[in-house]
C-alpha positions as CSV (number, residue, x, y, z in Angstrom):
1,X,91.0,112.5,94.0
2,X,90.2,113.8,90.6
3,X,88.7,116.9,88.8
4,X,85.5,116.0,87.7
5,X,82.0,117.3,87.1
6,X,81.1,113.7,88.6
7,X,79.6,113.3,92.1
8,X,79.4,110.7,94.7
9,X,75.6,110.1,93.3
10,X,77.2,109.9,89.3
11,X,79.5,107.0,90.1
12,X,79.2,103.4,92.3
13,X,80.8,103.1,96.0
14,X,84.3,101.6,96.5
15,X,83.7,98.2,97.4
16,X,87.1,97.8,98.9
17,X,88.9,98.7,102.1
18,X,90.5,102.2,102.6
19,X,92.9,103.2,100.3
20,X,94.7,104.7,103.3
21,X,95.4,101.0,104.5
22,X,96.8,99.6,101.5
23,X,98.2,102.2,99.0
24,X,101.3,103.9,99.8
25,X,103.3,106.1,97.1
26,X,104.6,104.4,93.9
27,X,107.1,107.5,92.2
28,X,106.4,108.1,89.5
29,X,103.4,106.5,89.0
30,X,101.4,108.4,92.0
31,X,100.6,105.3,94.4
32,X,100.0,101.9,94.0
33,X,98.5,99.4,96.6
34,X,98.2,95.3,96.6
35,X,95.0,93.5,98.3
36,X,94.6,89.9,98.7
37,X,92.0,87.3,99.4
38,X,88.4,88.2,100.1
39,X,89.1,91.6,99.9
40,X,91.1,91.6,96.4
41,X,88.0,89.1,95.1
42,X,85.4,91.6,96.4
43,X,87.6,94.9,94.7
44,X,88.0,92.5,91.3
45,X,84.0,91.4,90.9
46,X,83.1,95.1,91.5
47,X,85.4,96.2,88.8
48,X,84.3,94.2,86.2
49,X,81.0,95.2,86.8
50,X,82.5,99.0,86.6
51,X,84.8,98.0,83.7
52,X,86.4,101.5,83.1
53,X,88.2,100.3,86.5
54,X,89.4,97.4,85.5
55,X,92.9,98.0,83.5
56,X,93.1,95.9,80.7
57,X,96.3,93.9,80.2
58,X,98.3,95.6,77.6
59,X,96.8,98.7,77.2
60,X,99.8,101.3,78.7
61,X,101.8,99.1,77.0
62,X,100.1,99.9,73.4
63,X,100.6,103.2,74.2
64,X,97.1,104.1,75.7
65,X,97.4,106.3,78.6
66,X,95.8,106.1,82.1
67,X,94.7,109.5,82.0
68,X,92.0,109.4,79.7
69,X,90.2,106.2,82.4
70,X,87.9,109.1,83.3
71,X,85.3,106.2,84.2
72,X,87.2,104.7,86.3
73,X,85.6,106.9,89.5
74,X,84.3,105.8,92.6
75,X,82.2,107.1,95.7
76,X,85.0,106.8,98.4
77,X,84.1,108.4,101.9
78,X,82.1,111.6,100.3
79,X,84.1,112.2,97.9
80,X,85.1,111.1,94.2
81,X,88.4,109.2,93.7
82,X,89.6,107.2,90.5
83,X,91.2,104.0,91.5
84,X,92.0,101.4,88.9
85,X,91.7,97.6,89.6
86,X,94.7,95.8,88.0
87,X,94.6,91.9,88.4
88,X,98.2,89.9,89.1
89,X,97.6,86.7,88.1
């Protein structure tokens, strides 16, 4: 979850499972969780449709924080959460 004037209504629904059954803790990062299959595909279309979700390739690395993602925010069981999609390919 996130501080944010955003509400359930301001942002699109999490297309994918639970968090709770995929994402564990990842110190330090926060947590960190893997889908595959028809779930993962499902999570991945929604996210480029919500592209603030979907974390670009490079962009930590050129010294872009996370942080500032504010768009990446999702409806997620009545409440707002801000989960980033990052593709393994």
């Amino acid at each position: 979850m996130v501080d944010t004037t955003a509400t359930v209504d301001d942002v699109p629904e999490w297309p994918g499972p639970s968090p709770s059954e995929f994402v564990e803790p990842n110190f330090p990062s926060g947590s960190c969780g893997t889908l595959t299959g028809q779930k993962a595909r499902v999570t991945y279309e929604a996210a480029v449709e919500h592209p603030a979700a979907l974390l670009e390739e490079g962009r930590v690395e050129e010294g872009r924080d996370l942080v500032d993602t504010t768009d990446a925010l999702w409806a997620l069981e009545g409440v707002v959460a801000w989960l980033v999609v990052e593709p393994q390919w």
